[in-house]
C-alpha positions in Angstrom: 114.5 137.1 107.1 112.5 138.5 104.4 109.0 138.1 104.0 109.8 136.6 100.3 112.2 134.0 101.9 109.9 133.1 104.7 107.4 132.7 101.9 110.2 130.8 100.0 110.7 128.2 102.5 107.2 127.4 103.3 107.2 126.9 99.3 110.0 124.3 99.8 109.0 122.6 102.7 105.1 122.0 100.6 107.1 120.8 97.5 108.8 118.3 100.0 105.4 117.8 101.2 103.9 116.5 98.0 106.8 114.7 96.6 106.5 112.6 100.0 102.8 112.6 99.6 103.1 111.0 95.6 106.1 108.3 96.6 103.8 106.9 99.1 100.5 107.1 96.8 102.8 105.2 94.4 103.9 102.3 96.8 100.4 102.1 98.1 99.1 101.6 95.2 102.1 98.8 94.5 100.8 97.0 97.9 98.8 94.1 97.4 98.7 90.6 95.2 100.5 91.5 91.7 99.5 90.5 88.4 102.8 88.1 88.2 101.3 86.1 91.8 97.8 86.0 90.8 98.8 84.4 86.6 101.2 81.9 88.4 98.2 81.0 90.8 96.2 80.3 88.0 98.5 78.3 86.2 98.7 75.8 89.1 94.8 75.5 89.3 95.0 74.5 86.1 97.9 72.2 85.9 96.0 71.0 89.3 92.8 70.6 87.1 94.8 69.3 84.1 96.5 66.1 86.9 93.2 65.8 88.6 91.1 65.1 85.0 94.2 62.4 84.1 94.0 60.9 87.4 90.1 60.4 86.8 90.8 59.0 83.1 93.2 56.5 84.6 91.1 55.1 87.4 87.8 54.8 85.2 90.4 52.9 82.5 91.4 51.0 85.7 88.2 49.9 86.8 87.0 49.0 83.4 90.1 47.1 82.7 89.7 45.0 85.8 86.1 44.3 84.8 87.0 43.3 81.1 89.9 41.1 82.6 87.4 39.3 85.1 84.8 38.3 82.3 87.8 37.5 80.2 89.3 34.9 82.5 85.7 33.7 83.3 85.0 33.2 79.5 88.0 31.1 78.8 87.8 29.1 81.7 84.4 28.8 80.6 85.4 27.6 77.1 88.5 25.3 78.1 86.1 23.5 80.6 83.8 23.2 77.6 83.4 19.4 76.4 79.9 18.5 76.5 78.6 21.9 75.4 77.0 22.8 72.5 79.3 23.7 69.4 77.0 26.7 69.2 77.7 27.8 72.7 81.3 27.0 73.0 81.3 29.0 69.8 79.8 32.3 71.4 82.1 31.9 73.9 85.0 32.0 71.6 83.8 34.8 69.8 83.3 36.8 73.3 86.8 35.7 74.3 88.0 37.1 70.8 86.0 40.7 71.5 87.1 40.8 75.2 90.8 40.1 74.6 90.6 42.8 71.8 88.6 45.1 74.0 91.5 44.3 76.5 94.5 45.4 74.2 92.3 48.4 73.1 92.3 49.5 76.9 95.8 48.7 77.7 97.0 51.0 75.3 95.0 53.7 76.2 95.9 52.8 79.8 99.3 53.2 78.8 98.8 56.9 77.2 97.1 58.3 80.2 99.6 57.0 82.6 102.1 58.8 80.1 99.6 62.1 80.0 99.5 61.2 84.1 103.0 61.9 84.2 103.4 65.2 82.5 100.4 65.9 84.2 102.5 65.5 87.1 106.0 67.4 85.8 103.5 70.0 84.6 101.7 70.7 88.3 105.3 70.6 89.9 106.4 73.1 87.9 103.8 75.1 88.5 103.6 74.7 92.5 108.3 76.0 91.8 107.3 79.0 90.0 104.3 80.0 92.2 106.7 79.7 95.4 109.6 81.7 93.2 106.9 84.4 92.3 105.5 84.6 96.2 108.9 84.4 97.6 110.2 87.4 95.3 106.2 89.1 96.0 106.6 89.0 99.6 110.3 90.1 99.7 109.2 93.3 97.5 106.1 93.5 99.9 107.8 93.7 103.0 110.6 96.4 101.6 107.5 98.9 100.1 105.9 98.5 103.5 108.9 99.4 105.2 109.9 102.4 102.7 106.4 103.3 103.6 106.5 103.9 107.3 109.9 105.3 106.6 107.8 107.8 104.4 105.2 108.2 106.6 107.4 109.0 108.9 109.2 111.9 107.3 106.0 113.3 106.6 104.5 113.6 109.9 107.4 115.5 110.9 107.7 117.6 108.0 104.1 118.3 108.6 104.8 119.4 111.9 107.6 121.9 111.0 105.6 123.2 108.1 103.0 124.2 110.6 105.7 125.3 113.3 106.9 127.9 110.0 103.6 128.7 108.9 102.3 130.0 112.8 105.5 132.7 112.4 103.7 134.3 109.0 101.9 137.2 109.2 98.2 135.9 108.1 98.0 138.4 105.6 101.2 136.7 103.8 99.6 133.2 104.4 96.7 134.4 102.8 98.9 136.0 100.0 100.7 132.4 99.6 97.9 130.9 99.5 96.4 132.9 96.6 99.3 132.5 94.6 98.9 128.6 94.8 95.8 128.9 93.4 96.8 130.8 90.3 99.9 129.0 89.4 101.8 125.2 90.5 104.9 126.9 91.2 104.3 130.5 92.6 107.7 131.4 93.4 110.8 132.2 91.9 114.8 132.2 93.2 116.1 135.1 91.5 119.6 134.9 90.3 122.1 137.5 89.1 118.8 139.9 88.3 117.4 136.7 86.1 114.4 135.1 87.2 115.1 131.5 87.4 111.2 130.2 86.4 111.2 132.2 82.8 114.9 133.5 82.3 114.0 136.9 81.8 116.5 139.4 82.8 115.0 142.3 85.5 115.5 145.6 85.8 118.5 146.8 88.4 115.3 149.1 90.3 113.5 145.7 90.3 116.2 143.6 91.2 117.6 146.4 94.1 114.1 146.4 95.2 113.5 142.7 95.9 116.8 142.3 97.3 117.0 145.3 99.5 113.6 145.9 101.3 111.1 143.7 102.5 108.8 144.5 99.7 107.2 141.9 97.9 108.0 142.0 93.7 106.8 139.9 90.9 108.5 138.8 87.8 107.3 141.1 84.9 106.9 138.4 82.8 105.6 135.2 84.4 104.2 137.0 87.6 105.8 135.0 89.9 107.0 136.3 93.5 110.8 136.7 93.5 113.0 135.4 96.5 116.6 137.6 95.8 119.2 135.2 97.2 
């Protein structure tokens, strides 16, 4: 085999090499909690906050509804037990029976709108807890299929890694050197040459060019984008 070709196929196998290299750069850097997972978590902290401030409302409503009941019931026991009393006092009474009754209503109805706001409260944190679990189920799923793609990746590259250096130890070190000047200068150093047209810039070669790089050993560079040649 050519010195060009060997050149060639250490050229390939590197490509490989980084193509490998970027697929797993790209699923690494997919790994991890994803913006869908982390939004859906904070939507059920605060539908969580949302049914926790409604539960409060309705238990402090609660509480003072029980207390406004109690002094109600006392104050018209109070005032149907009332002959012998003063008309004064059984009239304060009334007019404490009249506020507490209306202070009654006034609670009842807001009781009854936070049990409602309770209960969306409710639908609300449900929901939320559904789509969370949707969004982790379909995270981890995905999760589990990058990390095995990954190995799988890691796995071709070790061995790729190995033959590269397996094909590397049968260059000259002169032609290492060589290749691994020309990787310096340019991304893609080489170039399949094709019917006596180099297949990086299209120019057509001269036959003594094209005779040379496919008959002898000797390496030859495109005239016009410098590349090395590999003749098929």
């Amino acid at each position: 085999m050519k010195p060009a070709q060997l050149l060639w196929r250490l050229f390939e196998m590197d490509q490989e090499l980084q193509s490998l290299r970027q697929a797993m750069a790209e699923l690494q850097s997919k790994l991890g909690v994803s913006r869908q997972v982390m939004e859906a978590r904070e939507q059920l902290a605060e539908a969580e906050r949302r049914l926790k401030r409604a539960q409060q409302q309705q238990s402090e409503l609660d509480d003072e509804l029980a207390q406004v009941s109690e002094k109600l019931a006392a104050s018209e026991k109070a005032l149907y037990e009332g002959q012998g009393r003063h008309p004064k006092e059984l009239q304060g009474l009334q007019e404490e029976v009249t506020y507490l009754s209306r202070r009654s209503s006034r609670l009842q109805e807001s009781l009854l709108e936070v049990m409602e706001a309770l209960e969306e409260a409710r639908k609300d944190y449900q929901r939320a807890q559904e789509h969370l679990q949707s969004v982790e189920h379909e995270w981890k799923a995905s999760q589990e299929a990058m990390a095995q793609e990954l190995d799988q990746l890691g796995r071709r590259l070790g061995k790729l890694e190995r033959r590269r250096e397996d094909w590397a130890s049968m260059l000259e070190p002169e032609y290492l050197q060589l290749y691994d000047e020309l990787c310096k200068r340019k991304a893609n150093p080489l170039a399949r040459l094709q019917n006596g047209i180099c297949q990086a810039c299209g120019i057509r070669l001269p036959v003594a060019e094209v005779q040379r790089a496919r008959d002898t050993d000797e390496l030859v560079y495109c005239s016009q984008c410098g590349r090395l040649l590999v003749a098929e």
